[in-house]
N, C-alpha and C positions, 0 to 999 in steps of 0.2 A: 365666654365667662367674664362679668364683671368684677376681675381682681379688686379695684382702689373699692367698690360699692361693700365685697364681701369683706375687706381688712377691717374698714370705719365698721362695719358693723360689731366687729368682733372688739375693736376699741371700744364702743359705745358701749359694749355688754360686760366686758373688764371693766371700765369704768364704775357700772352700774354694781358689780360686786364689788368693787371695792370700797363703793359707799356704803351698802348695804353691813360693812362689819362696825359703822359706831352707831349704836342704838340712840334715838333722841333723847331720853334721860342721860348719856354722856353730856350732850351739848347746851342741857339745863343746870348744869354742875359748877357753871364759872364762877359762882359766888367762895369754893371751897376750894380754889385752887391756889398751888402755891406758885406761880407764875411771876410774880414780883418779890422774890427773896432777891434778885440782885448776884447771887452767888451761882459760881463755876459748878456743875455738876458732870463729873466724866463718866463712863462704864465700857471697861475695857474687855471683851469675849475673845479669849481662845477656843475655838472648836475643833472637833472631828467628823466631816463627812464624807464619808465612800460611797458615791453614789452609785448604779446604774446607770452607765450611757447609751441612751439609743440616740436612732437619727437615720438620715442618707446621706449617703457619702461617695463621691465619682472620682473614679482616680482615672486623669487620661493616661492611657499607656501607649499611646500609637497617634502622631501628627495627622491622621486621617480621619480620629474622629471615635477611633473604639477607646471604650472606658470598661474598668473593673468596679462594680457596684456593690458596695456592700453595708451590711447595718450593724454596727460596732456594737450592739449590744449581744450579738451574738460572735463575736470574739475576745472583746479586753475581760479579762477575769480576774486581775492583778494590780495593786497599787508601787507602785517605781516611790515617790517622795509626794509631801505636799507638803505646803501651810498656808493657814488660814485664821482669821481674826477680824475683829470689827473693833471699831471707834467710836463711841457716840458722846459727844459734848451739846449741855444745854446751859444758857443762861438764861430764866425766864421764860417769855414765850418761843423763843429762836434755841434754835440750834442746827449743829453738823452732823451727820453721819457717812461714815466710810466703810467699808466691805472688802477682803482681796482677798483671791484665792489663789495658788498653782497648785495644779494639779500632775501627776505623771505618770498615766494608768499606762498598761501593756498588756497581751495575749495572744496568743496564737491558739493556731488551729488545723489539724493533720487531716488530709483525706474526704473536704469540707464539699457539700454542697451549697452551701451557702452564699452565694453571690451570684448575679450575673456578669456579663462583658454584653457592651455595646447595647444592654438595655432587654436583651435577648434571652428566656430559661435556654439553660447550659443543656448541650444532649448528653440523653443516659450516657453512663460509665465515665462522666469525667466528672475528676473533681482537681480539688487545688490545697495546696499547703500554706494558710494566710499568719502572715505575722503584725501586728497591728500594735503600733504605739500613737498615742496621742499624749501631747505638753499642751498645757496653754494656763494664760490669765486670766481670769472675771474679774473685775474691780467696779465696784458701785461708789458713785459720790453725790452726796445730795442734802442740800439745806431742808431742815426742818421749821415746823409751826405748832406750836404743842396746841391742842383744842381741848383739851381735858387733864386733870389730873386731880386726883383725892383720893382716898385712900383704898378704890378699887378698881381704878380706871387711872389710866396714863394712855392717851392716843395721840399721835405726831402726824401731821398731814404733810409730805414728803413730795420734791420734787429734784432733780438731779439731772445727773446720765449712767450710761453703762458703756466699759469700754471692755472689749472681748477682742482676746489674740488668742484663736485656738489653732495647732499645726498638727494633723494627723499625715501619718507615714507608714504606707501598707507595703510590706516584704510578699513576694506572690511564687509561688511553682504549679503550674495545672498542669497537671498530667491524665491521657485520655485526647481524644480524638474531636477539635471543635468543630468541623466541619466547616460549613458557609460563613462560620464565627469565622471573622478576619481579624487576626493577632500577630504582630511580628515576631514577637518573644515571649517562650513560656513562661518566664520567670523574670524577678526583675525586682526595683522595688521604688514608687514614685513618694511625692510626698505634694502635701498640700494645703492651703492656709485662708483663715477666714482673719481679717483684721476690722472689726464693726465699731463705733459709736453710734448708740443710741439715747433719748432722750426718755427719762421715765418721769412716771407720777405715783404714788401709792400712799399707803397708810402704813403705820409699825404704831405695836403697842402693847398692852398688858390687861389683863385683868384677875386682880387679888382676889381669891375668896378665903374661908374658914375664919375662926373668930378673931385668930390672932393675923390673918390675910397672910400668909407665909406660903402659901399656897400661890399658885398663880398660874396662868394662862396667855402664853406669850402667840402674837401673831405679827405676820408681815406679810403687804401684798404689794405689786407694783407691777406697771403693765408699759408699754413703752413701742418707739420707732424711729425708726432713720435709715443708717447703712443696712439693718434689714428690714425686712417685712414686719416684723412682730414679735416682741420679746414679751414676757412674764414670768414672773415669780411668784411665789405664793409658798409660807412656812407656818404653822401653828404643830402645841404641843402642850405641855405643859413643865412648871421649875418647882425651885423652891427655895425661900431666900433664907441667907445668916447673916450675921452680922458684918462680914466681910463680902459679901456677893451674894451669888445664887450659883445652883447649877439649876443644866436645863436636859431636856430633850425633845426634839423637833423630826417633824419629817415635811421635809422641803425637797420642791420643786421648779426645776430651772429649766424654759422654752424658750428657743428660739428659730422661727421662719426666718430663710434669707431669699434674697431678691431670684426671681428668676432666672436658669442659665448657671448658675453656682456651681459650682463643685460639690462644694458643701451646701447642701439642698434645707438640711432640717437636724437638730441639734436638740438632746434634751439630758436632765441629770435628773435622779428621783433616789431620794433617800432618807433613811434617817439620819440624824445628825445629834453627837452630844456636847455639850460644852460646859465652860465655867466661866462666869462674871466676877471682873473684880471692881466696885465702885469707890471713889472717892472726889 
């Protein structure tokens, strides 16, 4: 199987959507733009997103090679702490934007079929007691290029990185009969950690409608690589602005491929999300 042929493609095709979201009458629009006011413009977002985690996930539990495999979406059920908020300053045509998340889901699960060891379905009648916490950071940073903005379009052409520290930590008891399953200890608890920088590119931006344009339609996409194979994200929704900000609500999604041989094989977050902006 041609891995590097099958990733570029999948870059080339993120890519291609993510051009695909400014329409060419945005990019005919520079005449109306406020891009040389000269002045600071901030907007600060508190948010709340509980997402769904899925993914794969190896936990070695035996120097010979057996692993406990399991997909976290069907154990974390629970949010432990978070927070989360964005940054975005423009002057002009340039600007910053920043992103951080922690997150501290938990769950367990009695009498589970759900996983294998060593890669292998588990024989009838056993099963396992899993307890499954994951911590970790997202942090996105990335200089902006505004290509549009008037009184129904604002689009920022974005490039950056992403820096990911996620540390999951699986608690285990099987009980039942593995047979040819070679396992030292029934029970036990490992722990395991992905730390990735990646390089990204994307789009973030808006689109006002109704007479008074108070209305609007917020997106963001960005696709990226490095420490792993392939990351993306991708968030649209719709707000609505006052005089002081806006609120929003978004349903966003966060992937991530890691290199072959990983522990942590594949990673993803899918949710709604809601927030509030405060501009000045």
């Amino acid at each position: 199987m041609n891995v590097t042929g099958g990733l570029s493609r999948k870059l080339l095709a993120l890519c291609f959507a993510t051009g695909a979201l400014v329409p060419a009458t945005v990019l005919a629009q520079s005449s109306q733009t406020d891009w040389d006011s000269g002045n600071w413009a901030f907007a600060a977002t508190i948010y709340g997103w509980v997402p769904s985690v899925g993914g794969k996930m190896s936990f070695p539990v035996d120097p010979a090679g057996a692993n406990i495999n399991v997909d976290p979406h069907q154990i974390l059920d629970s949010l432990k702490f978070t927070f989360m908020g964005s940054l975005d300053a423009h002057n002009g045509k340039w600007g910053a934007f920043t992103d951080f998340i922690y997150i501290d889901l938990g769950g367990n699960k009695s009498q589970t079929r759900d996983f294998t060891v060593g890669g292998h379905p588990i024989p009838v009648g056993v099963t396992a007691d899993l307890n499954l916490d994951l911590k970790g950071i997202v942090w996105t940073l990335a200089g902006e290029y505004r290509l549009a903005s008037d009184t129904a379009w604002k689009v920022d052409v974005l490039a950056g990185a992403r820096y990911l520290d996620i540390k999951p930590t699986l608690g285990y008891s099987i009980n039942g009969d593995l047979g040819p399953i070679g396992l030292p200890g029934r029970s036990g608890s490992k722990e395991i950690r992905a730390t990735d920088w990646d390089g990204i590119v994307g789009l973030k931006g808006r689109y006002a409608f109704g007479d008074d344009r108070k209305w609007f339609v917020p997106f963001y996409l960005d696709v990226g690589t490095g420490q792993s194979d392939l990351t993306w994200q991708g968030a649209a929704g719709v707000g609505y602005s006052f005089q002081w900000g806006e609120v929003l609500a978004m349903w966003r999604y966060l992937d991530y491929n890691f290199k072959s041989g990983s522990d942590l094989q594949e990673l993803n977050f899918n949710g709604a999300m809601l927030g509030l902006t405060f501009r000045w």
